[in-house]
C-alpha positions, 0 to 999 in steps of 0.5 A: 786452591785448597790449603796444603798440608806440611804432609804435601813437603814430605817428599822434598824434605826426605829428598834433603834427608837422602842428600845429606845422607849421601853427600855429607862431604858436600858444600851447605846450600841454601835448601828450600821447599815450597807449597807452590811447587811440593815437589821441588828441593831448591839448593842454592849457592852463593858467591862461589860457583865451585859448590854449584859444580861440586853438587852438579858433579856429585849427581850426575847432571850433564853440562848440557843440561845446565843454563846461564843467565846474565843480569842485564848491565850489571855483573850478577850471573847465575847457573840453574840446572835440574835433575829428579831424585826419588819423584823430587825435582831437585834445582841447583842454582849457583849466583856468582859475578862474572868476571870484568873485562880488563880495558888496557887504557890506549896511552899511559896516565898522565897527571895534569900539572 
C-alpha cells in the first residue's frame, strides 16, 4: 500500500468546509477524517441523539436509511446513517443510552426490624 499524501483528505476537508458554510446554526460534531477511508467525513455526537436528528433532518437523509445498534448487556446505543456530499460519504453517528426500564417492585418495601 503507497503512503497518501494530506492531498488525498482535500475532498473530505472541503465537504466539512461546505458543512460549516451551510449549517452554522447546527450543533458541533466530533469531525474526523482518515487515510484509510479518503473519502469519508465522519461526525459524531455524544450523549444527546437530538443533534444527531438535527444533522440528519438538515440533509435530508431518510429515517429508513438510519441503523441502531445496541451494546450488549450494557445500555450504550447508537444510530449511524450515511449519505454522499460532493463525491464525499458523510457518516452521522450519534451514541446516546437507552432509556432503563422502570420494574414496579410486586409489594412495597419492607424495612427488617
Amino acid at each position: 500500500m503507497s503512503a497518501r499524501s494530506m492531498n488525498s483528505l482535500a475532498a473530505a476537508v472541503a465537504a466539512l468546509a461546505s458543512l460549516l458554510e451551510r449549517f452554522p446554526d447546527l450543533p458541533a460534531a466530533d469531525a474526523a477524517v482518515s487515510t484509510i477511508f479518503p473519502d469519508r467525513l465522519s461526525l459524531s455526537f455524544h450523549g444527546d441523539l437530538g443533534k444527531f436528528e438535527a444533522w440528519r433532518s438538515a440533509l435530508d437523509v431518510s429515517h429508513a436509511l438510519v441503523s441502531k445498534e445496541e451494546e450488549t448487556g450494557g445500555p450504550l446505543m447508537w444510530l449511524t446513517a450515511e449519505t454522499v456530499l460532493d463525491g464525499v460519504t458523510v457518516r452521522l453517528t450519534g451514541y446516546g443510552l437507552q432509556k432503563a426500564e422502570v420494574v414496579e417492585p410486586a409489594a412495597p418495601w419492607k424495612v427488617a426490624t
